[in-house]
C-alpha positions, 0 to 999 in steps of 0.5 A: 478480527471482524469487520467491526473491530477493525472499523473501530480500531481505524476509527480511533487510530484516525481520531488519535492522530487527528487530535495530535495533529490539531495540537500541533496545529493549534500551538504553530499558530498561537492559539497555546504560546507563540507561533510557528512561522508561515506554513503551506496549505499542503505538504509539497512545493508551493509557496508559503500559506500561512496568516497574512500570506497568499491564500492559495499557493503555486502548485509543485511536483516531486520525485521520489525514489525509495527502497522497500523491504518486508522482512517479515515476508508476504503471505498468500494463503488458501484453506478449506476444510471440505474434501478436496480433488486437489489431495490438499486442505491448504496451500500458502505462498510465503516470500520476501518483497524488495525493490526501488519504488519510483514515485512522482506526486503533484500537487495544486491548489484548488480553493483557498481550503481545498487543495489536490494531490496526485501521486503515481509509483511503480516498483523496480522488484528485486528477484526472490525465491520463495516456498509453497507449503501445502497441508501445514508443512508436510509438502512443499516446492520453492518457485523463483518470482517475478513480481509487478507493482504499481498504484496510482492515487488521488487525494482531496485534502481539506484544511491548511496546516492541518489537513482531512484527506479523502481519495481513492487508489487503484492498486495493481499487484501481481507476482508470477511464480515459475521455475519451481525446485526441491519439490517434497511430496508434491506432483511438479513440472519444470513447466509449473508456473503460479499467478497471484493478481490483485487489482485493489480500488481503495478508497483512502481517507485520513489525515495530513499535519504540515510544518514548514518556515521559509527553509524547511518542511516536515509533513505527516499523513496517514491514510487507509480504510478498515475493509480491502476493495478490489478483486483477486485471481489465482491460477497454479498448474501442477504436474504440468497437465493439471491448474488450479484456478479461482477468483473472487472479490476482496470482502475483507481486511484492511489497508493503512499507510502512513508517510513522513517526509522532511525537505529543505527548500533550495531556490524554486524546489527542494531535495529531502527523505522520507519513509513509509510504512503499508499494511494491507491485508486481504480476504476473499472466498473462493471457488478453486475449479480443477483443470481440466477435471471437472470439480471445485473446492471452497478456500478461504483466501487470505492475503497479508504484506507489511513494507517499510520504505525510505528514501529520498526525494527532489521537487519543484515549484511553480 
């Protein structure tokens, strides 16, 4: 799928969810029947923001602790159709992803209009086993993995009950691959190790739905952009005297993330669910240098992971 495709099918997902959101809106505040009662400016703790009510609400904080699975697994790939040193024309890493995520989100009031909203997540892995398959299945070892993640974000949103959000995320992924096993038709070393690093500057733009009365809150947003930003490293040793290492930037793919939660308000905070759904995937050409010889292959590097989250979450007003 080209560049152009995905712009179109984000453009119109964006759209789509835009005008769901304007309906609802418009019906909570009378415009097709009877309104809803008063709702925030935004989908955190704070006070209530709609007609006749203040205009820029308190400020709030809440925590979040979720699980994620992607069962579906995650995908690292490199492919070239040039005659390679490495005795190779393809390599994929293919593993499960778990964890806790710990996240904490804030929020404030900057105008009557425009408000802020600064989150921060760090995932609590579960370890995994995973399985390299080099030239479509013909070799393979499996590696045990040790996986980081964190991101931390930034939003504008714009509007009150219905929100346009414009941000940036920094992403940082990186997932060590060591103690290699069941090696078949591939040269290993107890001692091999394989690292994938991706730092990601994403640029978030989407759109954000909040209902709320005076003792619950449901809020939607979806957020993303049709092209991956960032940079990518990787580094494999074979054979224990031999690596393989390359990097590049991001030049393609996508990232869509979309987020529901539901609270009920008790005294100054609240305690609710969520869920999450993220998709990124990545693209990149790289050159992939042989260590120590002296020698280098073009791969097309592809990158793909799917996460569900749920969970809860705990806030506070101020």
């Amino acid at each position: 799928m080209d560049f152009r495709t995905r712009s179109k099918q984000f453009v119109c997902l964006m759209a789509i969810l835009f005008v769901c959101a304007f309906s609802a809106s418009a019906h909570a505040q009378g415009l097709f029947g009877a309104g809803l009662p008063g709702l925030p400016s935004f989908g955190f703790p704070g006070g209530i923001g709609g007609c006749g009510e203040r205009a820029c609400p308190a400020g709030g904080l809440v925590g979040y602790i979720g699980w994620m699975e992607n069962r579906e697994g995650t995908e690292i790939s490199g492919d070239t159709t040039e005659t390679t040193i490495f005795a190779a024309f393809s390599a994929k890493h293919k593993y499960p992803e778990r964890g806790l995520w710990l996240g904490l989100i804030g929020s404030g009031c900057l105008s009557e209009q425009v408000s802020l909203l600064a989150s921060g997540w760090y995932l609590v892995p579960s370890r995994q086993n995973e399985v390299e398959i080099y030239d479509w299945g013909s070799s393979r070892r499996n590696w045990d993995t040790d996986l980081q993640w964190w991101y931390v974000d930034g939003l504008f949103a714009f509007g009150k009950q219905l929100s346009l959000l414009a941000g940036l995320r920094f992403d940082r992924y990186s997932n060590k691959f060591k103690n290699p096993s069941n090696a078949i038709a591939v040269v290993s070393n107890p001692n091999d190790t394989a690292d994938v690093n991706s730092d990601g500057w994403i640029p978030l733009v989407g759109t954000q739905y909040v209902y709320a009365d005076t003792t619950t809150n449901l809020t939607v947003r979806a957020v993303g952009f049709p092209v991956l930003l960032g940079n990518f490293k990787y580094r494999e040793a074979v054979g224990g005297a031999n690596a393989l290492e390359g990097s590049g930037n991001w030049r393609g793919g996508y990232f869509l993330e979309i987020f529901g939660e539901y609270s009920k308000r008790l005294g100054p905070g609240t305690i609710g669910v969520f869920g999450r759904w993220n998709g990124t995937e990545g693209k990149t050409h790289v050159d992939i240098q042989a260590l120590p010889l002296a020698g280098s292959s073009d791969f097309d590097i592809s990158f793909r992971r799917i996460t569900w989250t749920v969970g809860g979450s705990v806030g506070l007003s101020f």
